[in-house]
Every structure is written in structure tokens, then in C-alpha cells.
C-alpha positions as a Markdown table, in Angstrom:
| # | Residue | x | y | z |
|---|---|---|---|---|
| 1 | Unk | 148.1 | 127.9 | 117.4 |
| 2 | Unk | 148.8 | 124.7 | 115.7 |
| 3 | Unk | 147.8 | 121.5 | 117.2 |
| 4 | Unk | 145.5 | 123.5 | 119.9 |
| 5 | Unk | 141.7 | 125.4 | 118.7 |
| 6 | Unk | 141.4 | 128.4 | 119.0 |
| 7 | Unk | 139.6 | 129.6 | 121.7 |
| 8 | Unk | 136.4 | 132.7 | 122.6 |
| 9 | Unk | 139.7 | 134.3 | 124.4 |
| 10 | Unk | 141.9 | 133.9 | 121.6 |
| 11 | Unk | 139.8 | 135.7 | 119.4 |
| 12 | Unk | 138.5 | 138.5 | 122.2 |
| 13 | Unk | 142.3 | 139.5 | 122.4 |
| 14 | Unk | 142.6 | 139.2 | 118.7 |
| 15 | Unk | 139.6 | 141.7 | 118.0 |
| 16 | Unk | 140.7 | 144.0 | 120.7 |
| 17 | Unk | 136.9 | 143.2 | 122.5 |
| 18 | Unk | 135.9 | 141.6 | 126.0 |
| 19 | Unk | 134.9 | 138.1 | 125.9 |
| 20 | Unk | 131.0 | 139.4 | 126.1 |
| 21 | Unk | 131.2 | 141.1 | 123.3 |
| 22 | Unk | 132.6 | 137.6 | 121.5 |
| 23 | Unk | 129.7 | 136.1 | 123.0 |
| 24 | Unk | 127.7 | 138.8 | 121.6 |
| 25 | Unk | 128.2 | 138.0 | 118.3 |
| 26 | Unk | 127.8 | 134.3 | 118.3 |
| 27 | Unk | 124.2 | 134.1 | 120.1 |
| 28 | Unk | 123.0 | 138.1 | 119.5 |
| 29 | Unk | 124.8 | 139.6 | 117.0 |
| 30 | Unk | 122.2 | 142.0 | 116.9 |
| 31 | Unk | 123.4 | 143.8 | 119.8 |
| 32 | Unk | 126.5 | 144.3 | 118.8 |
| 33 | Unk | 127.9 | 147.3 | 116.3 |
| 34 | Unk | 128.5 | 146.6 | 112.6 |
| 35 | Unk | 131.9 | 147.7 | 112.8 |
| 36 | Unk | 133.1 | 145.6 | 116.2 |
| 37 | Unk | 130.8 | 142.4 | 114.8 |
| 38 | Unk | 132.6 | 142.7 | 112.1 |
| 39 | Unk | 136.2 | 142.8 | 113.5 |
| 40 | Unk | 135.3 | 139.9 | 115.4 |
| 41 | Unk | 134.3 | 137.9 | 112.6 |
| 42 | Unk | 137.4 | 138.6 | 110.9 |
| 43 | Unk | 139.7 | 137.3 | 113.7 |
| 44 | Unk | 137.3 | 134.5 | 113.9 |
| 45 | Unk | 138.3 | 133.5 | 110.5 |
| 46 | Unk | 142.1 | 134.4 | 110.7 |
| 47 | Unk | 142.0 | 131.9 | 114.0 |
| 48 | Unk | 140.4 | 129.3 | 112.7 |
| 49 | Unk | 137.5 | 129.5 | 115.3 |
| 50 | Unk | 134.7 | 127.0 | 115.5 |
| 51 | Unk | 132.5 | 127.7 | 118.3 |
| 52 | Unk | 131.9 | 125.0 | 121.2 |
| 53 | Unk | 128.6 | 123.7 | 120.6 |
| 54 | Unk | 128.5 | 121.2 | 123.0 |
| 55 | Unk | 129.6 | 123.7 | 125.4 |
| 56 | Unk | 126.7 | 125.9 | 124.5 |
| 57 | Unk | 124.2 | 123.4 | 124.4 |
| 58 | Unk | 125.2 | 122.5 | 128.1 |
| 59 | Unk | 124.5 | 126.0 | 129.2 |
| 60 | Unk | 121.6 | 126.1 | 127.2 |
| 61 | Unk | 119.8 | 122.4 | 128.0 |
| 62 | Unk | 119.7 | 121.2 | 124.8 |
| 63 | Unk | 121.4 | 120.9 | 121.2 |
| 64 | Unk | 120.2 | 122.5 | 117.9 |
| 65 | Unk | 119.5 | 119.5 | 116.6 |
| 66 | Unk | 115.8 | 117.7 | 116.1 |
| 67 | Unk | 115.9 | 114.3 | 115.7 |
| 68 | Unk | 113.7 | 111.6 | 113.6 |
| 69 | Unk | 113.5 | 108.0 | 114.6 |
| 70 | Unk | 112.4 | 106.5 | 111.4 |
| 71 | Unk | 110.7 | 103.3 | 111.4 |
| 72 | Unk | 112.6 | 101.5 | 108.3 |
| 73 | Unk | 115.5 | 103.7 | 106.4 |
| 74 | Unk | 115.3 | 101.1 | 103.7 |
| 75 | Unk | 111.9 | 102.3 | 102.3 |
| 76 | Unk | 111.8 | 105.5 | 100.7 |
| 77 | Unk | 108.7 | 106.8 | 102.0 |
| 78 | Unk | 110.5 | 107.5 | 105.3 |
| 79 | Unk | 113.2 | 109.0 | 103.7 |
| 80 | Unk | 111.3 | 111.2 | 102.1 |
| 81 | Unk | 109.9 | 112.2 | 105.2 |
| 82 | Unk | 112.6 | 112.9 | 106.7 |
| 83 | Unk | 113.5 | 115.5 | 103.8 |
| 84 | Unk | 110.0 | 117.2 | 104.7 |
| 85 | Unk | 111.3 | 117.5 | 108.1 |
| 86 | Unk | 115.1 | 118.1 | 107.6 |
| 87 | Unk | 113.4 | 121.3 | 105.5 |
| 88 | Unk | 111.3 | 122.6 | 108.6 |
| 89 | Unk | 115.0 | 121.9 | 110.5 |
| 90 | Unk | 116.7 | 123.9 | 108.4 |
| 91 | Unk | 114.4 | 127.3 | 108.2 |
| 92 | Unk | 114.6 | 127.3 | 112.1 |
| 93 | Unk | 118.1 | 127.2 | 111.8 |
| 94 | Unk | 118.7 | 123.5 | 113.5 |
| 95 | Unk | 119.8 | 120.2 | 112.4 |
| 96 | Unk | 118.7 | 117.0 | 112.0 |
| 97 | Unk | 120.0 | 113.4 | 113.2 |
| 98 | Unk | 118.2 | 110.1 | 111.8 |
| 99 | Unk | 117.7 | 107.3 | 113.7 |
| 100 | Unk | 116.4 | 103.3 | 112.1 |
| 101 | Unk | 114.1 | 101.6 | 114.3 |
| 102 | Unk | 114.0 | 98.6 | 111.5 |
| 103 | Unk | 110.5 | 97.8 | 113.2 |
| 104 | Unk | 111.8 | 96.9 | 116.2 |
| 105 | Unk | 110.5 | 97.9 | 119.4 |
| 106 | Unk | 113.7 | 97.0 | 121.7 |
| 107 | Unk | 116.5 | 99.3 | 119.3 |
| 108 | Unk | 113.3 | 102.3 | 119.4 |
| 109 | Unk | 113.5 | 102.2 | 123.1 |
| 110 | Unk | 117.8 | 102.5 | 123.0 |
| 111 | Unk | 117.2 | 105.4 | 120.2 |
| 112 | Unk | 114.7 | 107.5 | 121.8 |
| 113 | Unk | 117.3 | 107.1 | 125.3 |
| 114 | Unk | 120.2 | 107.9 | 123.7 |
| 115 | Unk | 118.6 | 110.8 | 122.5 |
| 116 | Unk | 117.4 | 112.1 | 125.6 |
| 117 | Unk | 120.8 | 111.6 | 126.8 |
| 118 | Unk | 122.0 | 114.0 | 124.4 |
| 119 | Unk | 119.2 | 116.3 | 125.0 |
| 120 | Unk | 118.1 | 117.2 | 121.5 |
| 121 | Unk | 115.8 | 120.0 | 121.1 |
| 122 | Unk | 112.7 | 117.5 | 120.3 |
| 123 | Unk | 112.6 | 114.0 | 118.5 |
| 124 | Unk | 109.6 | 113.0 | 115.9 |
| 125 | Unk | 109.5 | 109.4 | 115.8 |
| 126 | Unk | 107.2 | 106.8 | 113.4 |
| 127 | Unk | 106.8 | 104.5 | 116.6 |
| 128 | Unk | 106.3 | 100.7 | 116.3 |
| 129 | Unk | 103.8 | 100.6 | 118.7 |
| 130 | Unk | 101.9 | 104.6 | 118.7 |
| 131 | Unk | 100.7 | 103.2 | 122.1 |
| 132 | Unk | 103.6 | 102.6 | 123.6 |
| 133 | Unk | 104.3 | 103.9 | 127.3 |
| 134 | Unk | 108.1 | 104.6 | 126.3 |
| 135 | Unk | 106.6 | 107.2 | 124.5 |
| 136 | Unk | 104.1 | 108.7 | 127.7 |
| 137 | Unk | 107.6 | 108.2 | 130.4 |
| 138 | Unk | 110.0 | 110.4 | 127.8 |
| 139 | Unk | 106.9 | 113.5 | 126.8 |
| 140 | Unk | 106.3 | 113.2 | 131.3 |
| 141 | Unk | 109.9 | 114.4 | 131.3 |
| 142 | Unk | 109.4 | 117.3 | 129.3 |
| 143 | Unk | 110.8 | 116.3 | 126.0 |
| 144 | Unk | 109.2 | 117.4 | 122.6 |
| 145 | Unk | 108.0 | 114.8 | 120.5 |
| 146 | Unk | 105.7 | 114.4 | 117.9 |
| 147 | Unk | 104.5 | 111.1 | 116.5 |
| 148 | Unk | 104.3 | 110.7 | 112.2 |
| 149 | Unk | 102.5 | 108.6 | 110.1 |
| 150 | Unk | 100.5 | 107.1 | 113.2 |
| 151 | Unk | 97.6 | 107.8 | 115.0 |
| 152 | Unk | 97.6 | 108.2 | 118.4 |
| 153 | Unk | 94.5 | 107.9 | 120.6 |
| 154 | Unk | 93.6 | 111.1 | 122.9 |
| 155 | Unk | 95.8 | 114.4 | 123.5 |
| 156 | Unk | 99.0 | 113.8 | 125.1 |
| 157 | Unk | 100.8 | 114.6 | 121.7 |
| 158 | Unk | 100.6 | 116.4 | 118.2 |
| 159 | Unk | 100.6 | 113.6 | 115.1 |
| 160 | Unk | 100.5 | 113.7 | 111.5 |
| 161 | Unk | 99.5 | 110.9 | 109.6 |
| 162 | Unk | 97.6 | 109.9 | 106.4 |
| 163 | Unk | 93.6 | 108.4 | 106.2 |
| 164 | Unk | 95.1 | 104.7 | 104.6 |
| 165 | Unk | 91.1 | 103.9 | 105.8 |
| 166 | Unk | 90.5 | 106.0 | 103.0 |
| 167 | Unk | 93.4 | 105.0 | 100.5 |
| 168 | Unk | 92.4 | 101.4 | 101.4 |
| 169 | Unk | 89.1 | 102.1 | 99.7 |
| 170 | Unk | 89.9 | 104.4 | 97.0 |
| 171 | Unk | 92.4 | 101.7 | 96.0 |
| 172 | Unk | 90.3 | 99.0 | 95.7 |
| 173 | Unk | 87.4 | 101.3 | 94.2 |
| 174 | Unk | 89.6 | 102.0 | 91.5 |
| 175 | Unk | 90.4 | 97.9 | 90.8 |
| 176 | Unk | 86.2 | 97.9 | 90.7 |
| 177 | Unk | 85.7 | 100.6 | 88.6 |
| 178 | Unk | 88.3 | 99.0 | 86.3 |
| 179 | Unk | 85.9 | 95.7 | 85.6 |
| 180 | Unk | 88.1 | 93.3 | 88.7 |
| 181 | Unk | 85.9 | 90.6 | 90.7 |
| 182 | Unk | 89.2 | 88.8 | 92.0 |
| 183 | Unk | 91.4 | 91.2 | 93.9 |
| 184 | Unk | 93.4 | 90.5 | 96.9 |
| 185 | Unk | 95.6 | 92.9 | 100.0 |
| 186 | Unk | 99.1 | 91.6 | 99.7 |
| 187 | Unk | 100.6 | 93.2 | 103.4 |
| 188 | Unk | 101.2 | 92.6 | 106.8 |
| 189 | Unk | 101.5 | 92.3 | 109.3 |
| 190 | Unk | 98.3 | 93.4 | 110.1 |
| 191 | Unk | 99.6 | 94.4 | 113.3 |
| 192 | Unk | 101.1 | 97.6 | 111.4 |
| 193 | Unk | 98.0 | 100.2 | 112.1 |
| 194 | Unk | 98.8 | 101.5 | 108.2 |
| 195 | Unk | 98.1 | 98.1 | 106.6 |
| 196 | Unk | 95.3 | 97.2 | 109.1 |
| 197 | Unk | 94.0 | 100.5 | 108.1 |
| 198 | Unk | 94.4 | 100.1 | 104.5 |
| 199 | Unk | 93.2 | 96.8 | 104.3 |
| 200 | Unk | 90.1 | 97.5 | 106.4 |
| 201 | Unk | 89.4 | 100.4 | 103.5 |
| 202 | Unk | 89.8 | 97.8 | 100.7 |
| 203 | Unk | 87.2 | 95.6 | 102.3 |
| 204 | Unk | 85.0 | 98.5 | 102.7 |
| 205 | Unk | 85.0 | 99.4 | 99.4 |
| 206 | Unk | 84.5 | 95.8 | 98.5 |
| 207 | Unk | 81.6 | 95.7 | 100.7 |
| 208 | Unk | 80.0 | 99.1 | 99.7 |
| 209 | Unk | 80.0 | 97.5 | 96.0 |
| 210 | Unk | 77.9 | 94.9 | 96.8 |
| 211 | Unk | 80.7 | 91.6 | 95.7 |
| 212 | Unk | 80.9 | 88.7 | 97.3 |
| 213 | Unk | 82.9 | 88.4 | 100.1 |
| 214 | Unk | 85.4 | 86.0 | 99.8 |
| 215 | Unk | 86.6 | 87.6 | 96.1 |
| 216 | Unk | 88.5 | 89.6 | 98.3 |
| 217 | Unk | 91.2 | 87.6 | 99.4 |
| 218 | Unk | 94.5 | 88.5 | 102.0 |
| 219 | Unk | 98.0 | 87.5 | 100.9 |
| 220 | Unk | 99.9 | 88.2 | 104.4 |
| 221 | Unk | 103.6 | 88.5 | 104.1 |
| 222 | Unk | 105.6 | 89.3 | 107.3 |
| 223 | Unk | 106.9 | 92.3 | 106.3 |
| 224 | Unk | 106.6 | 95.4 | 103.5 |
| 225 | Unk | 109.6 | 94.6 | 101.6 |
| 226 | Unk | 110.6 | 94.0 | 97.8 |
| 227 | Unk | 111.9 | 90.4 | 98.9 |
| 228 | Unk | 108.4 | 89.5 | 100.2 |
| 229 | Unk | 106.5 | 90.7 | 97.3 |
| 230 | Unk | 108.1 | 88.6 | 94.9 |
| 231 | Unk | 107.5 | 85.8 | 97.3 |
| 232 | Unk | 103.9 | 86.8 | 97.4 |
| 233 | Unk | 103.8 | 87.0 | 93.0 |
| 234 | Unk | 105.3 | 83.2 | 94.0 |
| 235 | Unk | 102.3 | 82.1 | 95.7 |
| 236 | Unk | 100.1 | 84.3 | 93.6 |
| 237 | Unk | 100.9 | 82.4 | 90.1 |
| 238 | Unk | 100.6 | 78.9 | 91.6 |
| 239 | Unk | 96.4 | 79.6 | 92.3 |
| 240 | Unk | 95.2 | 78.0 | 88.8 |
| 241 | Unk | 94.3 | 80.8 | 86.5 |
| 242 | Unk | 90.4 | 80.2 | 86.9 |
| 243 | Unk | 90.5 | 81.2 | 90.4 |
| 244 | Unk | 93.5 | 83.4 | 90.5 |
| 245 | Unk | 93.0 | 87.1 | 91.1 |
| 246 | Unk | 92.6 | 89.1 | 88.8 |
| 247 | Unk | 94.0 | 92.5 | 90.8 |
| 248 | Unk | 96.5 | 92.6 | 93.5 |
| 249 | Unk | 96.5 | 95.8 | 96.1 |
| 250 | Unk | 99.6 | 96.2 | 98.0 |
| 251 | Unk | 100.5 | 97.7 | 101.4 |
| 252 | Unk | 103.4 | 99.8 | 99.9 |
| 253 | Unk | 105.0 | 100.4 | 96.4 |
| 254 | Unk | 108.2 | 98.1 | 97.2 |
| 255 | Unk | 106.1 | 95.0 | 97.3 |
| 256 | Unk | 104.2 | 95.9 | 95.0 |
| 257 | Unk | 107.5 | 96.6 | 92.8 |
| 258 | Unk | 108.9 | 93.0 | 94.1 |
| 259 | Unk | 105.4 | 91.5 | 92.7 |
| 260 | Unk | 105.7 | 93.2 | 89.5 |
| 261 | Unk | 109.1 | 92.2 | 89.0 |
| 262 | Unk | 108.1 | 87.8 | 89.4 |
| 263 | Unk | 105.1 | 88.7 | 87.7 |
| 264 | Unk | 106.6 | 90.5 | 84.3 |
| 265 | Unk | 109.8 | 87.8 | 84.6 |
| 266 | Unk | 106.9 | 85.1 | 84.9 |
| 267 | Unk | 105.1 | 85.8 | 81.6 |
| 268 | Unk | 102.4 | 87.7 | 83.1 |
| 269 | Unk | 100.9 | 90.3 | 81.5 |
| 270 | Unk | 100.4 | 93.7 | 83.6 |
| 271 | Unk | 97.7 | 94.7 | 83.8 |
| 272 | Unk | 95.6 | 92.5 | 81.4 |
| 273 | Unk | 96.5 | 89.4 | 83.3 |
| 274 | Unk | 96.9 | 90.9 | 86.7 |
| 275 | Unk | 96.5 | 94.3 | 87.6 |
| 276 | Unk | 98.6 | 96.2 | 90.3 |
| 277 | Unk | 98.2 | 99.2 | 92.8 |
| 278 | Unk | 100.9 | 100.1 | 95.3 |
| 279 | Unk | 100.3 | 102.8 | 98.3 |
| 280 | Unk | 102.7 | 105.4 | 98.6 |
| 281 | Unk | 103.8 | 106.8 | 95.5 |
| 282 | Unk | 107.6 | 106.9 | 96.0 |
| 283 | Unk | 109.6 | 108.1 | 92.8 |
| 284 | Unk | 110.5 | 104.4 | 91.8 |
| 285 | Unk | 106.0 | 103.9 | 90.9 |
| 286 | Unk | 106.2 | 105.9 | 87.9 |
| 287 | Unk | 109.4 | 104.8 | 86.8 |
| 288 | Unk | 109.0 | 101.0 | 86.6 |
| 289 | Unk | 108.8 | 98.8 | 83.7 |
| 290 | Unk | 104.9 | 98.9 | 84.0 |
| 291 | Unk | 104.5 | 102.7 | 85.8 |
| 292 | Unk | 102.6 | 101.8 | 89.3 |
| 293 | Unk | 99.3 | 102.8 | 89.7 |
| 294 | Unk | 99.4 | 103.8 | 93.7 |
| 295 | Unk | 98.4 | 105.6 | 96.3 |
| 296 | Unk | 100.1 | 108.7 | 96.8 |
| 297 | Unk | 101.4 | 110.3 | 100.1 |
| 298 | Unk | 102.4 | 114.2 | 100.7 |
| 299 | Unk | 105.5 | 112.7 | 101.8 |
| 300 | Unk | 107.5 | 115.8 | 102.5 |
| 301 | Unk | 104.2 | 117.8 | 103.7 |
| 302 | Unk | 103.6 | 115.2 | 106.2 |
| 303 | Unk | 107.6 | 115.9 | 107.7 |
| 304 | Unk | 107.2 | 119.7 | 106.9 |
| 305 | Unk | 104.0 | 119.7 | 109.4 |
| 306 | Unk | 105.4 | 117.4 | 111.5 |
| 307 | Unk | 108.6 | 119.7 | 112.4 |
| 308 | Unk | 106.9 | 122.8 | 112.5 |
| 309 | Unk | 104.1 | 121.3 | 115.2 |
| 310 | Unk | 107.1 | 120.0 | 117.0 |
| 311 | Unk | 109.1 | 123.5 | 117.5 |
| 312 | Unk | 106.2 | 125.3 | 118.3 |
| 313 | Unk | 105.6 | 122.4 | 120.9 |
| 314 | Unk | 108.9 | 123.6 | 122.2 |
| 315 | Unk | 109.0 | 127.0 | 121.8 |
| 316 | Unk | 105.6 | 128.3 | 122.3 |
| 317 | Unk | 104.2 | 128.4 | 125.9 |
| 318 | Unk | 100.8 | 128.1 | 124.6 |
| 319 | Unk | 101.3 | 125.5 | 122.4 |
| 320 | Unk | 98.6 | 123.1 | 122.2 |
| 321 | Unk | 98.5 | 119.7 | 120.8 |
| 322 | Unk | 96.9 | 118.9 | 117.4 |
| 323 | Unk | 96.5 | 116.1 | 115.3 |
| 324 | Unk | 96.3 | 116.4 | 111.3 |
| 325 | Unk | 95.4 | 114.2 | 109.0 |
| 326 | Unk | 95.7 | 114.2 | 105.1 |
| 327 | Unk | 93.9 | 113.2 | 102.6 |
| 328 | Unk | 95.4 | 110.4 | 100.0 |
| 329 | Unk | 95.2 | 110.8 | 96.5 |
| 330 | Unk | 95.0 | 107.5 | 93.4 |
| 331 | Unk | 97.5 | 108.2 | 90.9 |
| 332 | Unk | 96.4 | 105.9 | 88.1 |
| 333 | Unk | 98.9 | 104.5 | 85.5 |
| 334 | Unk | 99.8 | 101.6 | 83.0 |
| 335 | Unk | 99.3 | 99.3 | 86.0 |
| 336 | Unk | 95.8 | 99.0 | 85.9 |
| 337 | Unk | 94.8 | 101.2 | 83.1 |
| 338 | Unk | 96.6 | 98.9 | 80.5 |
């Protein structure tokens, strides 16, 4: 058979079974005797057979793949995600296909299209927008989906995401409790519900403690990215010392790293002349040059959750929508504890 794949005929007349019985064995072997399943497996291998997936998904309605539309591939939280997920994939005996949004609203519409196209079995997504009605049109149609790391108002879908209102303030409590009067939020944009979120918890804390309100500063930068944390150590260093801040809390551990990294090659001292905290806890925190004190994620828990909440959502006809929310945790280290 060279040059041409073998076909479900091919190996029914090589096995010496009808084509049902083939059939059988690829979607219920269980029906099908020891002996014959195994004959059939063996001229399966002897042939070179791969089944027709494509084919089967046609007849089926969908593929046996899930698929993830992360919101920025270049930051390891997502990534890490997505291994949570690809695990819940896996166990169910389905695959997964990654998608990049890069924070952009128009390439998140083509993904989650394309994907419908190709009929996946359901699609998690970190959205730009969790209130977007791209989201309500493709879940009116009957596809699966379940929103991560967001919060969605009402009931329309199942969502797993973290309280950054609470790592927000257990952040800056920590910068408090370690003797700092000058702190300020590098992240942005605030249009990102996370940072709002965790900056709205540092200022709560900030409040609750009873310090003056304008000692807690915001450093925006346009995006959560090594590049503009080092920008953001830039502008830090050129406040005069006097009124400079003594503490910096950052919307992720990459621009936190990229501040660390102007900040060490600047001649500052971390953390007696400024004192750090990131928010997600990805591996790079505790292997810097000065281990990152940060807020830590379940990252993997949160995709584990999500993927299990998303094939029940397809599989069970009673399914019903849920959203959960974890609980941060401070991971203190040489960043702030000196």
C-alpha cells in the first residue's frame, strides 16, 4: 500500500471481520471479543492504520480536542495554566490546542471563530473584555466555554479566577507590617479587571492602616511586561531619595523581575533601599538574584478546575454553571524580608 493509507476496509479484510466490527474496536472496543479485538489490532499495526479523525469528528459534531485562548503566551502564569488544563484534557482522553490573544480584542474574536469553525469540544478562554458579547453570541450557539482568571457578572457561564481584591491587600499588608510608609502599584492598565482589582486591595489595606493617602502612589505602565518594569525602576530612581518609595508592589512577577533587574544594576539595594512584591509566583520569583517576595496563584488548580467545569458543561445534561474563586497566598522572601 505505498503511497496510499490504509483504509477501515483494508484492515476489515485483513482481520477477516466486517467493517462494524473495525468500527467496534475504534469507538467501543468493549463490545467486541478479546480474541477478534485483538486480530484487528494486529492488522491495524501490520497496515499502518491511523484512524480518520476528522472523519469521525464530522459524524460526531465535534473534535476531541478542548481549546484555550490564552490572553498573553509570553507570561508564564498563562502557561502554567494551560498545563492545569492540558492535565484535565488529558484524563478525559482529549487534546488540547492554544490560542494567543496578545491582549487584543480583534485577534480573540478571529480565535474564538476559527474555533467554532472547527468545532472543538469546548474552548476556555482568559477574555480581554469578560463582558464581551462575542462571548454571549458563541455560548447562544451552544458551544462550551468557560471563562479563567476573570470574573464574570451573573450566570450565563462557569469561571474560575483568583480574589487579586484580596492579594492586593495582603500584598500591601505585608509592605506595612514590614515598617514601609512609601509604597507604590506599578501596573496597568487599570483597565485589566486583575490589576484594577489588585490595586484597589492595596489601597484598601493602605486605608485600613490608617496612612496617609497619598504615600500610596500609582506608577501606570501600559502593559505587564519585563520591558515596562524596568522602565518603571527608570522613573522610580529619578524621584529624589527623600520622597522616593520605599516599597514597590507589582501587577505581576515579570515587571516586578524587569524592576529588580534596573534596580540591582542601578546600585540599589533590595530590599533595604527598596523593597519588592510581585503577584503571581511563577518559578522565575524564587529564583532571581534577590528571590521575589509575591503573591502566589494555584496556577495549575485554577486550569485543572477550569477543564473539569468545562466537560461537565458538555457532557452532563444537568450541568449547571458555577463560579469558583480561590484564595491567594503571600510567599515572603529576600525581597522584602532582607
Amino acid at each position: 500500500m505505498v503511497g496510499q493509507a490504509a483504509s477501515v476496509k483494508d484492515v476489515a479484510a485483513a482481520a477477516g471481520v466486517s467493517l462494524g466490527t473495525v468500527s467496534n474496536v475504534l469507538n467501543r472496543p468493549d463490545r467486541v471479543a478479546v480474541a477478534t479485538r485483538e486480530r484487528v489490532e494486529r492488522a491495524m499495526m501490520e497496515l499502518g492504520f491511523v484512524r480518520n479523525e476528522s472523519a469521525r469528528s464530522l459524524r460526531a459534531g465535534s473534535t476531541r480536542t478542548l481549546a484555550y485562548v490564552m490572553l498573553d503566551a509570553g507570561n508564564p502564569f498563562f502557561t502554567d495554566v494551560s498545563e492545569g488544563i492540558e492535565d484535565g484534557a488529558d484524563h478525559a482522553g482529549l487534546s488540547l490546542f492554544l490560542c494567543n490573544s496578545d491582549s487584543r480584542s480583534e485577534r480573540e474574536v478571529r480565535h474564538l471563530e476559527h474555533l467554532e469553525e472547527q468545532r472543538v469540544h469546548g474552548i476556555l478562554i482568559t477574555p480581554v473584555d469578560p463582558e464581551g458579547p462575542h462571548l454571549d453570541r458563541i455560548a447562544g450557539r451552544g458551544m462550551p466555554l468557560v471563562i479563567v482568571d476573570r470574573i464574570r457578572k451573573g450566570d450565563r457561564f462557569c469561571s474560575v479566577a483568583v480574589d487579586d481584591f484580596l492579594g492586593g491587600r495582603i500584598a500591601v499588608e505585608h509592605l506595612i507590617d514590614q515598617g514601609h510608609r512609601r509604597v507604590t502599584f506599578v501596573g496597568g492598565p487599570l483597565s485589566i479587571g486583575q490589576v484594577a482589582d489588585r490595586y484597589a486591595g492595596a489601597r484598601a489595606a493602605w486605608k485600613q492602616a490608617g496612612l496617609p493617602e497619598d504615600d500610596l502612589t500609582l506608577t501606570a505602565i501600559g502593559s505587564l511586561t519585563i520591558a515596562e518594569g524596568r522602565s518603571a525602576g527608570e522613573r522610580l530612581l529619578g524621584i529624589p531619595s527623600a520622597r522616593r518609595p520605599t516599597a514597590a508592589f507589582c501587577g505581576n512577577d515579570l515587571v516586578a523581575l524587569g524592576l529588580l533587574q534596573h534596580v540591582i544594576s542601578a546600585g540599589v539595594r533590595v530590599p533595604d533601599q527598596l523593597a519588592l512584591v510581585g503577584y503571581d509566583d511563577i518559578d522565575f520569583a524564587a529564583a532571581s538574584v534577590v528571590p521575589l517576595t509575591s503573591v502566589r496563584q494555584p496556577r495549575q488548580e485554577l486550569g485543572r478546575i477550569a477543564a473539569d467545569l468545562l466537560l461537565d458543561e458538555a457532557t452532563n445534561p444537568d450541568h449547571e454553571h458555577r463560579q469558583q474563586l480561590f484564595t491567594p497566598e503571600l510567599v515572603a522572601r529576600a525581597s522584602t524580608l532582607g
